[in-house]
N, C-alpha and C positions, 0 to 999 in steps of 0.2 A: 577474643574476637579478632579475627585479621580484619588489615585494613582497607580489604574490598567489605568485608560486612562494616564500615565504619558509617553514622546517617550521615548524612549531606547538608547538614545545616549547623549553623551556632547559635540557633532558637534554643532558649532553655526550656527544661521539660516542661515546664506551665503556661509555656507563651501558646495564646491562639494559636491554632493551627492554621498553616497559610493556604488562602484558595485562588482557584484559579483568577486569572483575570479574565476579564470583558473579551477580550480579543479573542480568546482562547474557547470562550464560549460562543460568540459568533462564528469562528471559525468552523466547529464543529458540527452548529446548525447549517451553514452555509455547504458542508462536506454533505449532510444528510441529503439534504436538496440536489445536490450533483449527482450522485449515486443513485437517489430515489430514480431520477428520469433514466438515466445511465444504463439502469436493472430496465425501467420499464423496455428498453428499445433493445439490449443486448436477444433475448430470445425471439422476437419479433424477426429483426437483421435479416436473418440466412431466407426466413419464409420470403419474405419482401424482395430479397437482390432475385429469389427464383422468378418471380412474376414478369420480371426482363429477359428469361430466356436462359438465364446464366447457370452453367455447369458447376458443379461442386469446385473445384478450383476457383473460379471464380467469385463464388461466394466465399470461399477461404480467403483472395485478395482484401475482399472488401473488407472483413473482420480485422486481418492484419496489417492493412493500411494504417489505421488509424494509431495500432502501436508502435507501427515501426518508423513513424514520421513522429511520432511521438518523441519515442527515442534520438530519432535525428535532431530533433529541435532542442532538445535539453541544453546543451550545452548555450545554445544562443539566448535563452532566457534568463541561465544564471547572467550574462553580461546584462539583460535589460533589468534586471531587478536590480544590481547596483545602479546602472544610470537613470533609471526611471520612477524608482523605489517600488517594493513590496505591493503595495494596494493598487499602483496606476495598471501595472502588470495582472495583478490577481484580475481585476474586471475588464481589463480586455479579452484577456481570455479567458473569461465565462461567455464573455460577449460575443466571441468566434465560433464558440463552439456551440451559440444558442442558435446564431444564425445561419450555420452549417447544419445544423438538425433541422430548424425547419426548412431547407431549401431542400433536402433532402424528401421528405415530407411531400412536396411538389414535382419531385424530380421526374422525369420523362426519361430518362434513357439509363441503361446498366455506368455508362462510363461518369454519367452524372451525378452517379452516388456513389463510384469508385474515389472520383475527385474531391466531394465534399465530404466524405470521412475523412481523407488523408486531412483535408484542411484543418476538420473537428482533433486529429491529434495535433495538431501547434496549438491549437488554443488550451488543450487537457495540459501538455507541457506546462505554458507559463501559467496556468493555474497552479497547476500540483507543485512547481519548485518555487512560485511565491506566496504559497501558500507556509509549505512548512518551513520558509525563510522566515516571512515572519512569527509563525507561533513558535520559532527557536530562539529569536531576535528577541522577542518582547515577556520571554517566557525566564524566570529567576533557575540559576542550577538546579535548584533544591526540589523545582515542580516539575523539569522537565518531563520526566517520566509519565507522572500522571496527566500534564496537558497534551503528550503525544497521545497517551490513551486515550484519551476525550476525544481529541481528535480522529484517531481511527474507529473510533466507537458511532460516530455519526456515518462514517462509509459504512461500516459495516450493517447498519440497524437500516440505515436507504437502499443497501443491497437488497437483504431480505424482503424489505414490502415492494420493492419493484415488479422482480419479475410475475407475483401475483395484480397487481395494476394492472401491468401491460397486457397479460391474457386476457383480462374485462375488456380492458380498448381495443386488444386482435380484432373482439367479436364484434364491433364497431365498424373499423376499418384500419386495415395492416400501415394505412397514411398516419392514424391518432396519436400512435404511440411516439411519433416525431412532435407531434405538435407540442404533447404534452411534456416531453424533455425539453423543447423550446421555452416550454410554460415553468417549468422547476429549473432552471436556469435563471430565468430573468427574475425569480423570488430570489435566487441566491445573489447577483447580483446587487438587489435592492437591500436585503441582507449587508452586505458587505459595505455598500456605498453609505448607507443610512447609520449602521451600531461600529463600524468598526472606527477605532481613534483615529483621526485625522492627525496623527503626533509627526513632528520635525522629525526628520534622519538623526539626528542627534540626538534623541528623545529614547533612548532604552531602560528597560528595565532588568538589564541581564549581569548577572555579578561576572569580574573576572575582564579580558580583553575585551574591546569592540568589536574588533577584528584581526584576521592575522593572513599575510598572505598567503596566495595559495599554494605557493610552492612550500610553503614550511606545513601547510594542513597533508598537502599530498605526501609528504615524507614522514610523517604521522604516523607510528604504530595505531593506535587508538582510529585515526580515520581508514585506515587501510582495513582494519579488523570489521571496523562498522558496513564498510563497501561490501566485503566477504559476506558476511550475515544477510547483507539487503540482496545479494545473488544467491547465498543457499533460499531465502524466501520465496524469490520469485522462481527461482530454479524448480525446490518440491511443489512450494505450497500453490502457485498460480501456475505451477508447467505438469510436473506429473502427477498431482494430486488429484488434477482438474482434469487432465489427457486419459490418466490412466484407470482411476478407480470405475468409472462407469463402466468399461470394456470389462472391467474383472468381474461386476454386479453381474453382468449381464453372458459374456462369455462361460466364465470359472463358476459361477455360486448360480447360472440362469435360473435368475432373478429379472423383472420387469423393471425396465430403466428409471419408472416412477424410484423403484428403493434409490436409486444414486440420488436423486433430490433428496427423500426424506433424509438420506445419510450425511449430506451437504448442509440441509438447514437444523438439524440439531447441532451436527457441530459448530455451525456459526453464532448459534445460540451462546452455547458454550464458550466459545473464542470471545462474542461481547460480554458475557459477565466476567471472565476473567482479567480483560482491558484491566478494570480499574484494580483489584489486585496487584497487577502486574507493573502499573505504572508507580502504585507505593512502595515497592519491591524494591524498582532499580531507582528511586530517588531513595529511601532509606536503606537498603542494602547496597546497590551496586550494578553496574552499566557490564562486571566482567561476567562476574558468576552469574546472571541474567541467561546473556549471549552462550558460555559453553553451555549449563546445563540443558538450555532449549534447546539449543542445535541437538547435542547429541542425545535429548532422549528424544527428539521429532526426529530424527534419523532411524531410531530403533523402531517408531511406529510407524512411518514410512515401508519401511522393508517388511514388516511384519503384513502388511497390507497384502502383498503377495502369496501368502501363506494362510490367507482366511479358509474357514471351513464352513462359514454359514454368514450369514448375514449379518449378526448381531457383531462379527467380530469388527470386522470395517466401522461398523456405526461407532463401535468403543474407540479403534484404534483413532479412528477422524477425529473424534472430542479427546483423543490424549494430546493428537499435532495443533486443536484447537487454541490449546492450553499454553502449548509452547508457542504457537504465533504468537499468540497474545504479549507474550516477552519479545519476539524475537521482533513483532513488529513498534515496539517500543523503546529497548534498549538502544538497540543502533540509532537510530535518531535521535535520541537522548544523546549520544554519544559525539553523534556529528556538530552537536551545538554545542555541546564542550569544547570539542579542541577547533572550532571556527570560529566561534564569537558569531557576534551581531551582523548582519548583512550579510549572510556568508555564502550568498547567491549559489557561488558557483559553483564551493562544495555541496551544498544542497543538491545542484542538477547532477553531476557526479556521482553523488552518492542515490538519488532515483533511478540513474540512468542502469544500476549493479541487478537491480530487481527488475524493470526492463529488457535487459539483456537475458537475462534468465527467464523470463514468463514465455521471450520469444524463442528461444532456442531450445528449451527442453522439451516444448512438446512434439518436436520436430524428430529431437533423437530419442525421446524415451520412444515414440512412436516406433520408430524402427527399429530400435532393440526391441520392441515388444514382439515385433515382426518375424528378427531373423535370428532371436536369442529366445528368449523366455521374460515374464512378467517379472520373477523374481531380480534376470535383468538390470528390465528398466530400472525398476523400485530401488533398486542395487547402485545407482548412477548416479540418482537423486542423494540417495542415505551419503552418499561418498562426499558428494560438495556440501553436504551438512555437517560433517566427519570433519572436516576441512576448515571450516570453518569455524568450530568448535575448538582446534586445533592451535589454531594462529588466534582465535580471541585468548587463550591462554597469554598470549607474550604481551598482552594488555599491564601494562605495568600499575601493580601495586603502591598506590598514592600515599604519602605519611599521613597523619590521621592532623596534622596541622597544615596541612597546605589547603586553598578553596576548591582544588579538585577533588578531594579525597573520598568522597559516594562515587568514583570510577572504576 
């Protein structure tokens, strides 16, 4: 057995089996609760910014507002979650982004909800980077894998019941669906304030460093590899997956844009029961062979997307990339809280910022290649920074099987 297949622990074969902690399971109720509102108001959005008169452009601002100040902000949150710590950070901004939904909610003019998204992404930021600060912080080597699955496992399961919520509340009024992301906000919050440990900075439970600067994490094989992977993710899996497959349902296979849902929520399906597979994988196997093998077979079913003949083939191919998210959104994070240690704020915003960058820029150009090239293309663009990235997690080095890295 090489020693990326080597476990991750010096538990003997008969010790309990270790479970997650407290934190880790709040956290990932507290992610359900985000996401649940998140889902209800994302398809609502476009309907609501038209009701002010606002042209397709500008309904596209307002969507991308929110992530692109998002992305702006990363970086400044990794410094408040060192000087603030982890949990003061986590609920303020839940608390910005609750109270920027509901003013939204209220709003009277197109620039009035132009402005309060942008605000709702600072708040998403210091969420999401002290968010997975602390479930790395507080999280043992040995569990990373499976507490990041947990924890993506709660986004993903509040995804899916959102966007049906939110249509009951459309039929309401196109205002509820703010009120109500206001209202699953403020449970996460109380979540958070109420179950999560109120433990000292000093207080970890993470084997190995506390912390390591960040100039020696950025020089880091192992985090560079991690950053690559969180931008092949965002790049296919949030940029052309999301941009491109519907136009192919609907263009190439015409088919009724209903199939790109059905096509989306089995595979999401798929993608949450794998999570937890996935996270015993790369804590008893390994953080390397995780990353290439998902990149590069979600690259293969990427491209092959291009090339469907019917309908059923997309729905297979989605549930094969489902399969490999489910690693690809695990490992790398796992990975990051290896070689950052505890507090590791700002590699954490860094490495957010990788998938970010890619959610926003790929459906921009896969868009245009689909345009002024062919579908195969696009699909072609994505499969490459998958390729890529598969590529360079290879130079992931090989840990000896006695060192407390060595499930890397």
């Amino acid at each position: 057995m090489s020693t990326d297949d080597a476990p991750a622990s010096d538990a003997p074969p008969n010790s309990p089996r270790p479970r997650l902690g407290r934190d880790v399971v709040v956290l990932g109720v507290i992610a359900f609760f985000v996401m649940l509102g998140f889902g209800v108001v994302v398809p609502v959005l476009p309907v609501f910014v038209r009701r002010f008169g606002a042209d397709g452009f500008q309904v596209g601002a307002v969507v991308s507002a929110f992530a692109l100040v998002r992305f702006a902000a990363s970086p400044l949150c990794g410094r408040l979650v060192r000087r603030g710590g982890e949990r003061t950070v986590l609920a303020a901004g839940i608390g910005i982004v609750a109270v920027s939904s509901v003013l939204v909610g209220v709003a009277q003019s197109y620039a009035q909800v132009l402005v309060l998204r942008a605000v709702g992404g600072v708040g998403s930021a210091m969420f999401s980077v002290s968010a997975m600060t602390l479930l790395l912080g507080t999280t043992p080597v040995a569990l990373r894998g499976r507490a990041v699955g947990f924890y993506q496992g709660g986004f993903l399961v509040g995804g899916m019941a959102g966007p049906a919520v939110g249509g009951v509340l459309a039929l309401v009024s196109l205002r509820a669906p703010f009120f109500f992301y206001g209202g699953t906000l403020v449970v996460a919050g109380l979540v958070g304030l109420l179950f999560l440990h109120p433990s000292p900075p000093g207080d970890r439970a993470t084997e190995g460093p506390q912390a390591r600067p960040w100039r020696e994490v950025a020089r880091d094989v192992r985090f560079r590899a991690a950053c690559l992977a969180n931008l092949a993710q965002g790049w296919a899996g949030m940029g052309a997956r999301s941009a491109l497959v519907p136009l192919v349902v609907v263009e190439v296979l015409h088919r009724d844009t209903a199939w790109s849902g059905i096509a989306f929520a089995v595979a999401a399906v798929v993608q949450t029961a794998m999570l937890g597979p996935a996270g015993t994988y790369v804590d008893r196997v390994g953080r390397r062979s995780a990353i290439v093998a998902a990149c590069a077979v979600g690259a293969v079913a990427l491209l092959g997307l291009a090339f469907a003949p019917n309908i059923g083939v997309p729905i297979a191919l989605l549930c094969v990339y489902g399969v490999c998210a489910a690693f690809i959104g695990t490992a790398p994070a796992a990975l990051v809280g290896d070689v950052a240690g505890a507090r590791s704020g700002e590699a954490v915003a860094v490495f957010s910022m990788f998938s970010d960058l890619g959610a926003i820029t790929c459906p921009l150009l896969a868009g245009w290649l689909a345009d002024v090239a062919s579908f195969p293309v696009a699909f072609g663009s994505a499969a490459v920074v998958m390729l890529v990235a598969a590529a360079y997690a290879r130079r992931i080095p090989r840990a000896p099987v006695t060192r407390p890295e060595r499930g890397l």
